[in-house]
LODORO-214373 format. One record per residue (C-alpha): x, y, z; residue in one letter. Coordinates in steps of 0.5 Angstrom, whole numbers, padded with zeros to 4 digits, always signed. Example, Ala and Ser with C-alpha at 12.3 -4.5 7.8 and 13.67 -1.06 7.14 Angstrom:
% LODORO-214373
+0025-0009+0016A/+0027-0002+0014S/
% end
This chain:
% LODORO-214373
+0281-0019+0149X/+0284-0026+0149X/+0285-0027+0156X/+0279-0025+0158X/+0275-0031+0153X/+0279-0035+0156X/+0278-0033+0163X/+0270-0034+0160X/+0271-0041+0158X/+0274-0043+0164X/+0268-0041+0168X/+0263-0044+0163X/+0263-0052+0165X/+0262-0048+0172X/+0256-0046+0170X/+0254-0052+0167X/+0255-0056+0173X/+0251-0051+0177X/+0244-0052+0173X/+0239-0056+0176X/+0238-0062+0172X/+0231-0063+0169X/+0227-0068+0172X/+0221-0071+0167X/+0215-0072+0170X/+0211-0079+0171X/+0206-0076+0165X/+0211-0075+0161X/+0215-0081+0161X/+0209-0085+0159X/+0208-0085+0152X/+0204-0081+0147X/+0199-0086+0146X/+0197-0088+0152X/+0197-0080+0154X/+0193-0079+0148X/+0189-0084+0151X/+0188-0081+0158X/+0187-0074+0154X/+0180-0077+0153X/+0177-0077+0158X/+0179-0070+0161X/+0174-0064+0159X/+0178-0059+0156X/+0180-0054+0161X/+0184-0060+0163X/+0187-0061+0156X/+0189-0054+0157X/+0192-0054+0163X/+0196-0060+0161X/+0199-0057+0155X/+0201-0052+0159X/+0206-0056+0164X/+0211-0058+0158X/+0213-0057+0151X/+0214-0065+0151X/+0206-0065+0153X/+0203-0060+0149X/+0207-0064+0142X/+0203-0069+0145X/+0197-0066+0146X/+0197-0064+0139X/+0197-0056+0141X/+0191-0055+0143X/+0188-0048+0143X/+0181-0045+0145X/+0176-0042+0142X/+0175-0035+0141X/+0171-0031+0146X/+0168-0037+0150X/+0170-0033+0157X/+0166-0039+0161X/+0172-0043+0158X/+0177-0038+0160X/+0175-0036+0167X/+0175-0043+0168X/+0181-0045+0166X/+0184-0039+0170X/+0182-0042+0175X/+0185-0048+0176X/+0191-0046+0175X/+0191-0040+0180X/+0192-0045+0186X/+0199-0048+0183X/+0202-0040+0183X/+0205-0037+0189X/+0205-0030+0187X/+0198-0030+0183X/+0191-0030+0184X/+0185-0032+0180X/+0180-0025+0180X/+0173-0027+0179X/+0170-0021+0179X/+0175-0018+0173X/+0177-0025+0170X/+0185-0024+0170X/+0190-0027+0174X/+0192-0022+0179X/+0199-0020+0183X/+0198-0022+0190X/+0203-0017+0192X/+0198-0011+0191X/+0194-0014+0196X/+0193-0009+0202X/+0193-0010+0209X/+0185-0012+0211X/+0185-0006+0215X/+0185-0001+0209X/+0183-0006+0204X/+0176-0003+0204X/+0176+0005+0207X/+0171+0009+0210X/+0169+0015+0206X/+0173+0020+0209X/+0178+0015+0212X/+0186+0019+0210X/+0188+0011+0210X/+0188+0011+0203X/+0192+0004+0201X/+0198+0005+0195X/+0196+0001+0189X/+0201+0000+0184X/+0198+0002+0177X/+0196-0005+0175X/+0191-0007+0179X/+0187+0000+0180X/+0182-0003+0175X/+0180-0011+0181X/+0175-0010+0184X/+0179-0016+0189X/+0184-0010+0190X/+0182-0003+0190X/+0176-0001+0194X/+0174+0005+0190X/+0174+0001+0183X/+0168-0003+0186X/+0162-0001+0182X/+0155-0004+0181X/+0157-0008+0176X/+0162-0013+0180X/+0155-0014+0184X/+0156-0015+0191X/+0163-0017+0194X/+0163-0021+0199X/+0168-0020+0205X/+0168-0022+0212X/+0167-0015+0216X/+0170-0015+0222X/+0169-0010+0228X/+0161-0010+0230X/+0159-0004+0234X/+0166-0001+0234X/+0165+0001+0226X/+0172-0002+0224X/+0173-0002+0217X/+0178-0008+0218X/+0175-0012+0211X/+0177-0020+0211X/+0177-0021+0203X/+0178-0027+0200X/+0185-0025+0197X/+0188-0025+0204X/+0185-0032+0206X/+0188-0034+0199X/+0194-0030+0200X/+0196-0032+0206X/+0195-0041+0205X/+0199-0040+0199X/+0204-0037+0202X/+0204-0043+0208X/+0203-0048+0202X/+0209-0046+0197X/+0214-0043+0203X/+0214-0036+0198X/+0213-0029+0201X/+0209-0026+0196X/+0203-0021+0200X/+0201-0022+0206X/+0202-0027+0210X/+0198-0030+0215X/+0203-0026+0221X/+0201-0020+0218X/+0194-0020+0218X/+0194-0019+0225X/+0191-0012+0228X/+0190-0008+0234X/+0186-0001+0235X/+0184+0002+0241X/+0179+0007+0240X/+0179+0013+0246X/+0171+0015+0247X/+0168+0022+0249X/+0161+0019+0249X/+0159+0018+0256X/+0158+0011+0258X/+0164+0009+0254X/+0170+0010+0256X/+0174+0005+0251X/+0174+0001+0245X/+0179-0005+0243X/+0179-0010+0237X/+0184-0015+0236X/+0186-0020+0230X/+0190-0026+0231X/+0192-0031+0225X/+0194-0038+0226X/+0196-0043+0220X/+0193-0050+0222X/+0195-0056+0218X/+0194-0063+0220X/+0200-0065+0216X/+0204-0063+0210X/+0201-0061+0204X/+0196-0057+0202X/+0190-0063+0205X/+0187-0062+0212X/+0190-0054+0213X/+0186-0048+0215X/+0186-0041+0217X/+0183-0040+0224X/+0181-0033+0226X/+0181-0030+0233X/+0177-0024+0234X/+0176-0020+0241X/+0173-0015+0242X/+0172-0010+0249X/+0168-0005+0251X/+0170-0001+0258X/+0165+0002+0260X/+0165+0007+0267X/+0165+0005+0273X/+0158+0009+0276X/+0154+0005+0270X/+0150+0000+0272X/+0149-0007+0268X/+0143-0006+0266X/+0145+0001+0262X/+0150-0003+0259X/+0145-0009+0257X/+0141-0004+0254X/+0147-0001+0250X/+0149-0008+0247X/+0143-0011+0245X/+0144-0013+0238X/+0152-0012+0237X/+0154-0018+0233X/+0158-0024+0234X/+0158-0026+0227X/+0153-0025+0221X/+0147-0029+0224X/+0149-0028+0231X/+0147-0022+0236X/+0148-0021+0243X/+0141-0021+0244X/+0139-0027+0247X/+0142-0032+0252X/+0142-0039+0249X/+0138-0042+0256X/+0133-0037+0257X/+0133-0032+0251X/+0135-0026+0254X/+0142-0023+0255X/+0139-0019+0262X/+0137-0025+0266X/+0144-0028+0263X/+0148-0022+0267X/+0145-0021+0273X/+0145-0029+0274X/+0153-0028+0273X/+0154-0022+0278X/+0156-0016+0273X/+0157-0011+0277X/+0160-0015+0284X/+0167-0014+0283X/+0167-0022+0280X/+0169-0025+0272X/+0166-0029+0269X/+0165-0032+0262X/+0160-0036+0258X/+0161-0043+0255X/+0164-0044+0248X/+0158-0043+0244X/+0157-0044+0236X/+0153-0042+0231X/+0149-0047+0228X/+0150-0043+0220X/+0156-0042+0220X/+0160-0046+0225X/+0163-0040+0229X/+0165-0042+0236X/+0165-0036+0241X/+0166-0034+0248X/+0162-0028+0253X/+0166-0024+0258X/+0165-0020+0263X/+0170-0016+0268X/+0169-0012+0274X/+0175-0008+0275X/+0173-0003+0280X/+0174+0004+0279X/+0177+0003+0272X/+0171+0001+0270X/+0167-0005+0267X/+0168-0009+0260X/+0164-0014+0256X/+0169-0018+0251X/+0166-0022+0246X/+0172-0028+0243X/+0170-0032+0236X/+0174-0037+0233X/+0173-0038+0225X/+0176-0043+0221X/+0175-0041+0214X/+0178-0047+0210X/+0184-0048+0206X/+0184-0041+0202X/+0184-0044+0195X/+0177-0043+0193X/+0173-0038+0193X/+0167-0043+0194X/+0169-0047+0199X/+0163-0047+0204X/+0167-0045+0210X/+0168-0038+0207X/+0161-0037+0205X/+0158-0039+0211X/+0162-0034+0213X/+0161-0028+0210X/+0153-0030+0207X/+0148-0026+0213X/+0142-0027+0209X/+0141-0033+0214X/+0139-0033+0222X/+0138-0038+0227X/+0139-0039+0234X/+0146-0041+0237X/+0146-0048+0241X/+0148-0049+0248X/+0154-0051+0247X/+0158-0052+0241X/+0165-0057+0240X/+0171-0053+0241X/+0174-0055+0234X/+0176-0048+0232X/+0180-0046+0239X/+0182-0052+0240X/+0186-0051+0232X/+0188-0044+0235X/+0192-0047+0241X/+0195-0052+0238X/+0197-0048+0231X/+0201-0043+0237X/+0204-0048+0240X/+0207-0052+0235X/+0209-0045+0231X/+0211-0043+0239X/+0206-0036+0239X/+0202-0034+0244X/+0195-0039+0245X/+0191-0033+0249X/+0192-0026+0246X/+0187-0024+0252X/+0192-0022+0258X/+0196-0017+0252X/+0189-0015+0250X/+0187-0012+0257X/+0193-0009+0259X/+0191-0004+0252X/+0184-0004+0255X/+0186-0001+0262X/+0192+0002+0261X/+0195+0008+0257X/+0200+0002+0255X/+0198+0002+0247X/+0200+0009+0247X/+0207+0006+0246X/+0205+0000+0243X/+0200+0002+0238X/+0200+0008+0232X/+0197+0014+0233X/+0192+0014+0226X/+0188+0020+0228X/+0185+0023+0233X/+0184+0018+0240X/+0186+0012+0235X/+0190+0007+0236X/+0192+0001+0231X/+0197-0004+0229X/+0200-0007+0223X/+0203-0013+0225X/+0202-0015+0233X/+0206-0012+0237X/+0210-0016+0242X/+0206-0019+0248X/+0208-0016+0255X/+0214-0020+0259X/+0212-0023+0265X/
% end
């Protein structure tokens, strides 16, 4: 016994050696009268957070406390300190700090109702409605998520946790949740309908900062969507069927921003003459969603029309920032301009390029739609449907 207290005692300066050294703050080495003084002028949910940060503080601070029952006071104390813990998230429809490791993955995040993806929720988030979809209940009102897929009925729903998930992530170097590379996606969907042959939507996430910090980042969105129709189909069959799909939740394919209508834009284009085409970069003026047409003859294979958006949705850390809910409001409609700045693709590229991913997920896209290669690069969900979490690996050229 003795020989092991003493082994004990010569590790114990070791220890010591290798704890950090604690740093004050700068608020903390001014003295008390002037932090009093500071105190004066913060509202109290400020004093709260600020008593939090140190013992030294909240003796200063004379150990505030919170009225009892004031729950203004306390959601909005909660959410102020959200942004500064990497492995937590503030819950507006709950009012409790939530884990961001029980998010799930946008693709099971909101179910359809006979869906088999049932996400495995830990027993201590079942009850947030920013979690579980089937704890959402009239009661938490309407929850706004970004919806994405259009006519190919996806049930990917792009909530406001995920965004928050994955800046925090890119601002504190943690990995609690999911990531901005996991929020990628992919589905191909075989169909029996005449005229359609196939259906493919992807979702790719690039983390764009204009330097370090958490000022100037941003989470941009690329979205594609393909359809491929039949070879035999003619163009104005296919104008018919897509008529009304939407671009974003104030947009519809149903007009050309020229002339005001789709027809006239596909015939002038030449669908159908073994040539492709694609639209200039348009925008939407409510939401500031940038967008691409396209349109592809493949002969025999048959003929595809492609929509590609880009979205900014902002810094991710407030839940009322106005990138995110113009997004994600559609009570609004208004006509797209002629051509629009390319501020959304252009951070897309630029944040691939510096984190040395692929720019333009279109050539990997198209091997998926025109050929059976997403039989090996995708899961087979059920019956003629195909998804991917994360991204599978572009094609080698």
């Amino acid at each position: 016994m003795s020989r092991f207290t003493s082994m004990l005692k010569r590790l114990q300066p070791r220890r010591k050696n290798c704890r950090p050294n604690w740093v004050p703050s700068i608020l903390e080495l001014l003295p008390p009268e002037l932090i009093l003084c500071i105190n004066d002028f913060l509202e109290l949910p400020d004093t709260l957070c600020l008593s939090l940060c140190s013992h030294h503080l909240r003796e200063v601070l004379r150990s505030p406390r919170a009225p009892v029952g004031d729950t203004l006071l306390k959601t909005t104390m909660l959410s102020r300190i959200a942004p500064d813990l990497p492995h937590l998230f503030y819950c507006s429809s709950c009012a409790r700090l939530q884990f961001t490791a029980d998010i799930v993955h946008p693709s099971v995040y909101d179910p359809e109702p006979f869906s088999s993806k049932r996400p495995r929720i830990p027993k201590r988030s079942k009850r947030c409605p920013e979690i579980d979809a089937r704890s959402r209940g009239l009661k938490h009102g309407p929850f706004p998520r970004l919806r994405v897929g259009g006519w190919l009925s996806s049930s990917y729903a792009f909530a406001h946790c995920h965004l928050m998930a994955a800046m925090k992530n890119h601002y504190h170097g943690h990995r609690y949740g999911p990531t901005a590379e996991s929020l990628a996606y992919r589905k191909v969907r075989e169909l029996q309908t005449d005229p359609l042959v196939k259906t493919l939507l992807s979702v790719d996430t690039r983390v764009w900062a204009s330097g370090p910090g958490k000022d100037g980042a941003a989470l941009v969105l690329q979205i594609q969507k393909w359809t491929l129709f039949a070879s035999r189909i003619d163009g104005d069959t296919i104008v018919d069927d897509l008529r009304g799909t939407s671009i974003c939740p104030h947009t519809r394919v149903c007009y050309n921003p020229e002339d005001g209508d789709t027809t006239r834009t596909t015939e002038g284009w030449g669908f159908g003459h073994g040539h492709d085409y694609m639209s200039e970069h348009l925008r939407c003026p409510i939401c500031d969603v940038e967008y691409q047409l396209r349109l592809c003859d493949y002969g025999a294979v048959g003929k595809a029309f492609g929509i590609i958006t880009w979205m900014n949705l902002g810094a991710g850390l407030d839940v009322n920032d106005p990138k995110w809910t113009r997004v994600t409001v559609s009570n609004l409609f208004g006509r797209p301009t002629a051509k629009g700045p390319k501020e959304a693709s252009t951070m897309f590229q630029e944040a691939s390029r510096l984190q040395q991913r692929g720019s333009d997920p279109t050539d990997l896209n198209l091997s998926f739609l025109l050929g059976n290669r997403y039989r090996r690069s995708l899961k087979l969900r059920r019956d003629n449907l195909y998804s991917s979490v994360p991204l599978p690996r572009p094609p080698s050229h």
